[in-house]
C-alpha positions in Angstrom: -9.6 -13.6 -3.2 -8.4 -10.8 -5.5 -9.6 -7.5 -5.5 -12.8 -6.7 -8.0 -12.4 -4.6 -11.0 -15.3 -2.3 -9.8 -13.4 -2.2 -6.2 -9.7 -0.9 -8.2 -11.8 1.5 -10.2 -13.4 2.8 -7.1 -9.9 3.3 -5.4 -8.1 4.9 -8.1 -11.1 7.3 -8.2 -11.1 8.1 -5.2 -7.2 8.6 -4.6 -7.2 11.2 -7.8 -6.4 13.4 -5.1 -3.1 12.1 -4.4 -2.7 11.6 -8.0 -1.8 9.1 -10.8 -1.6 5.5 -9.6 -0.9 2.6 -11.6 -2.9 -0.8 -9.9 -0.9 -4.1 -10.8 -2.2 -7.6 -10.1 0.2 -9.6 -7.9 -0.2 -12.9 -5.7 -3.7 -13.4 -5.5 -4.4 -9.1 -5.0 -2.6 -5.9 -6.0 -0.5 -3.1 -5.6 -0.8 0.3 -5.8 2.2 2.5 -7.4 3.1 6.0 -7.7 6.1 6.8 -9.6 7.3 3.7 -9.9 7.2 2.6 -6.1 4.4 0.5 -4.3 2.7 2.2 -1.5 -0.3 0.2 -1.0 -2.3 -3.3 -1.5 -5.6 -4.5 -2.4 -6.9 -7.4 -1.1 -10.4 -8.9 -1.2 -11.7 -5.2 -1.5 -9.7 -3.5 1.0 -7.5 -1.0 0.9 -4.0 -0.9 2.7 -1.2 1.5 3.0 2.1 1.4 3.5 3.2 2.3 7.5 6.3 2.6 9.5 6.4 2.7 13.3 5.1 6.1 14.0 2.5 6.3 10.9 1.4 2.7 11.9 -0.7 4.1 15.4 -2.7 6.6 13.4 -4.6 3.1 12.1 -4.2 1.4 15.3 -5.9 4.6 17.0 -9.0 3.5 14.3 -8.9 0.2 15.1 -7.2 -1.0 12.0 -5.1 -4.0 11.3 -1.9 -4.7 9.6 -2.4 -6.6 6.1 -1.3 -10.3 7.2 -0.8 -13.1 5.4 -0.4 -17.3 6.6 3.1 -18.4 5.6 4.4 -22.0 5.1 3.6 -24.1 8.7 0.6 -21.7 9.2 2.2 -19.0 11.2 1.4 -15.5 10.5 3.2 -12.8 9.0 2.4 -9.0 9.8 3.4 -6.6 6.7 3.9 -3.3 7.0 1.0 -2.6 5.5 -2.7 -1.5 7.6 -6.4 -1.3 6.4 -7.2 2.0 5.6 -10.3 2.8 8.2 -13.5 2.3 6.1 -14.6 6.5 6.4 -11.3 7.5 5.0 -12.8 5.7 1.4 -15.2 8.5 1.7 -13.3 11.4 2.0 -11.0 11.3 -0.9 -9.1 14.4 0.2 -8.2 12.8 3.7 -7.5 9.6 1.9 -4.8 11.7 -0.3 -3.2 12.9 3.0 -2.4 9.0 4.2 -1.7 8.1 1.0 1.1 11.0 0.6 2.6 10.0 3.8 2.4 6.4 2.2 4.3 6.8 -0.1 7.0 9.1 1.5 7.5 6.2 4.1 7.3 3.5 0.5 9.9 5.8 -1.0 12.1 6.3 2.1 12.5 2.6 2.4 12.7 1.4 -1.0 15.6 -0.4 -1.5 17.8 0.4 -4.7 17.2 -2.5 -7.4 19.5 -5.3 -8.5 20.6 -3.6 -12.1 21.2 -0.1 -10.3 23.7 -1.9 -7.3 25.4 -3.6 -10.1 26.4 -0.3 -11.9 27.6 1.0 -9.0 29.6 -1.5 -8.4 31.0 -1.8 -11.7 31.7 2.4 -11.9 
């Protein structure tokens, strides 16, 4: 189920800490970008960041979950994305602490797109 309008409104609000986001609909929910790079999902009105293996046991510690999805054959895939524990949404300062590391960890790993490795290639 996609994420609500009121429920994307309510999220960008409440990261204005953080700063500008941009909330694009994709496959059924949607993603969350900063500067041109995705850092977190919505889907069916929850919010999930982007994690690596260290940031990842902050949620764990919480009790969160990694965002998964059913694949072809019915076996599930883990992304590396976790639900954002429900008191973070309110404390909007907090929430713009995870989502700055979110995005560091987003930008660290995001690999260089197709037209840029073909320049290089052709320099």
């Amino acid at each position: 189920m996609p994420p609500s309008e009121g429920f994307k409104a309510f999220v960008a609000d409440q990261l204005a800490g953080f700063g500008p986001v941009n909330i694009r609909n994709m496959f059924g929910g949607a993603g969350i970008y900063a500067d041109g790079v995705m850092f977190a999902i919505l889907a069916d009105d929850t919010l999930y960041l982007k994690a690596d293996e260290t940031s990842s046991h902050a949620f764990a510690d919480e009790g969160m979950e990694p965002f998964t999805y059913t694949a072809k054959g019915g076996k599930p895939i883990a992304m590396s994305y976790w639900e954002v524990p429900p008191r973070l949404l309110e404390e909007p300062d907090e929430l713009a602490e995870w989502a700055r590391e979110a995005h560091r960890i987003a930008c660290a790993q995001k690999k260089p797109s197709r037209k840029s490795s073909k320049k290089r290639k052709s320099a």
